[in-house]
C-alpha positions as a Python dict, from the first residue, in 0.01 Angstrom:
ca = {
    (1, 'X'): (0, 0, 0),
    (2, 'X'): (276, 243, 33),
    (3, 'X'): (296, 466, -256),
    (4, 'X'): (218, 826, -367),
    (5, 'X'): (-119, 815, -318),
    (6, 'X'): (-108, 649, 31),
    (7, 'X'): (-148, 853, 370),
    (8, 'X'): (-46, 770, 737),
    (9, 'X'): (-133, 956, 1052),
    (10, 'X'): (-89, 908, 1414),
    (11, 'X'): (-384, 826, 1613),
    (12, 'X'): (-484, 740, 1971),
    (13, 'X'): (-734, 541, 2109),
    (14, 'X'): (-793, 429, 2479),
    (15, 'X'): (-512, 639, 2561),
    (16, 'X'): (-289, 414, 2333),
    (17, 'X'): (-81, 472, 2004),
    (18, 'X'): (-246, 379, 1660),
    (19, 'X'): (-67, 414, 1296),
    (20, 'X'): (-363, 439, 1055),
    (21, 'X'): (-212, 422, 668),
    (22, 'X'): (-519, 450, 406),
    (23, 'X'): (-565, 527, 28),
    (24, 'X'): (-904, 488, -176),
    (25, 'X'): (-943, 135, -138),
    (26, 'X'): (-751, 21, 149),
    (27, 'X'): (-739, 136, 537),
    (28, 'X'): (-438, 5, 790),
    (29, 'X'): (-458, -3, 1138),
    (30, 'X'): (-135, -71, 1317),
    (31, 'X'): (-29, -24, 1742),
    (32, 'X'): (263, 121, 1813),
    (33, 'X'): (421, 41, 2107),
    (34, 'X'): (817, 80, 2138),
    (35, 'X'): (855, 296, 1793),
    (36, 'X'): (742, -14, 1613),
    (37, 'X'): (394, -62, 1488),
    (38, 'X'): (254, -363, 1466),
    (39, 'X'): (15, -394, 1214),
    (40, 'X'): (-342, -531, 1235),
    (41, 'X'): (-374, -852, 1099),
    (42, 'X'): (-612, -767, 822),
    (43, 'X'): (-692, -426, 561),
    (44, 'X'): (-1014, -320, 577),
    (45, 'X'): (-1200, -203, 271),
    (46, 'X'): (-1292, 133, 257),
    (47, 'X'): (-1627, 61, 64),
    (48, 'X'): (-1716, -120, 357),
    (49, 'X'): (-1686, 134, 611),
    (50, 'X'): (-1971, 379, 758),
    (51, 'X'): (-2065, 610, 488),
    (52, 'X'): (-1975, 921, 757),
    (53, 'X'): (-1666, 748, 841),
    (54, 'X'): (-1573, 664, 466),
    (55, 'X'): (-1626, 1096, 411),
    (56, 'X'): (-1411, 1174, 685),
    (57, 'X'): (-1123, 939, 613),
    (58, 'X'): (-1182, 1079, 215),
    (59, 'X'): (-1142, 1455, 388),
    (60, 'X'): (-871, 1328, 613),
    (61, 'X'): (-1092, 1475, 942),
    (62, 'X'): (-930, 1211, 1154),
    (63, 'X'): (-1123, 1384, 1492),
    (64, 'X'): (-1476, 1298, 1308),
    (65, 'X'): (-1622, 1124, 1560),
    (66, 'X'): (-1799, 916, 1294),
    (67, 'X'): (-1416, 780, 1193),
    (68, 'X'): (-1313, 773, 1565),
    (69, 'X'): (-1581, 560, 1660),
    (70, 'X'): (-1520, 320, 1374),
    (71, 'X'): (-1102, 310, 1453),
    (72, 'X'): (-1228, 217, 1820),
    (73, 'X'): (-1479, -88, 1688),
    (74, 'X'): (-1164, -206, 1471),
    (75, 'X'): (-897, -170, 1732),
    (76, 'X'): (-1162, -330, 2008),
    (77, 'X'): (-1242, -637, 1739),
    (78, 'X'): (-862, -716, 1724),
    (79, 'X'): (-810, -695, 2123),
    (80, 'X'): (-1112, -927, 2121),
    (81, 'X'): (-945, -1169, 1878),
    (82, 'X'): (-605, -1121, 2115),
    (83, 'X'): (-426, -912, 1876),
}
């Protein structure tokens, strides 16, 4: 995914570090813990994201609270899996 038309930003969650890297197809979510990130195990499609989330990634308003809430449900689905 890393290429020219390929973002990354720092987010937190839960009071923890979170690498998001996203273009118009793919999003990442990686922790990072240590100055590494570990990367989630999976890319989600951005099609299949909330339509107010999908905007707000697309506008690159990473406080929506539309996108914030749908970065926690990802992050919590991994921690549930024991990622």
């Amino acid at each position: 995914m890393e290429d020219s038309h390929c973002h990354q930003a720092d987010v937190e969650y839960g009071g923890e570090h979170y690498l998001i890297s996203y273009d118009e197809a793919r999003l990442r979510v990686g922790h990072q813990v240590g100055g590494e990130c570990r990367w989630l195990d999976e890319d989600v499609p951005v099609d299949t994201l909330p339509d107010d989330a999908r905007d707000a990634l697309r506008r690159k308003d990473l406080s929506s609270p539309a996108l914030v809430t749908t970065l926690g449900g990802l992050i919590s689905a991994e921690r549930q899996r024991g990622g």
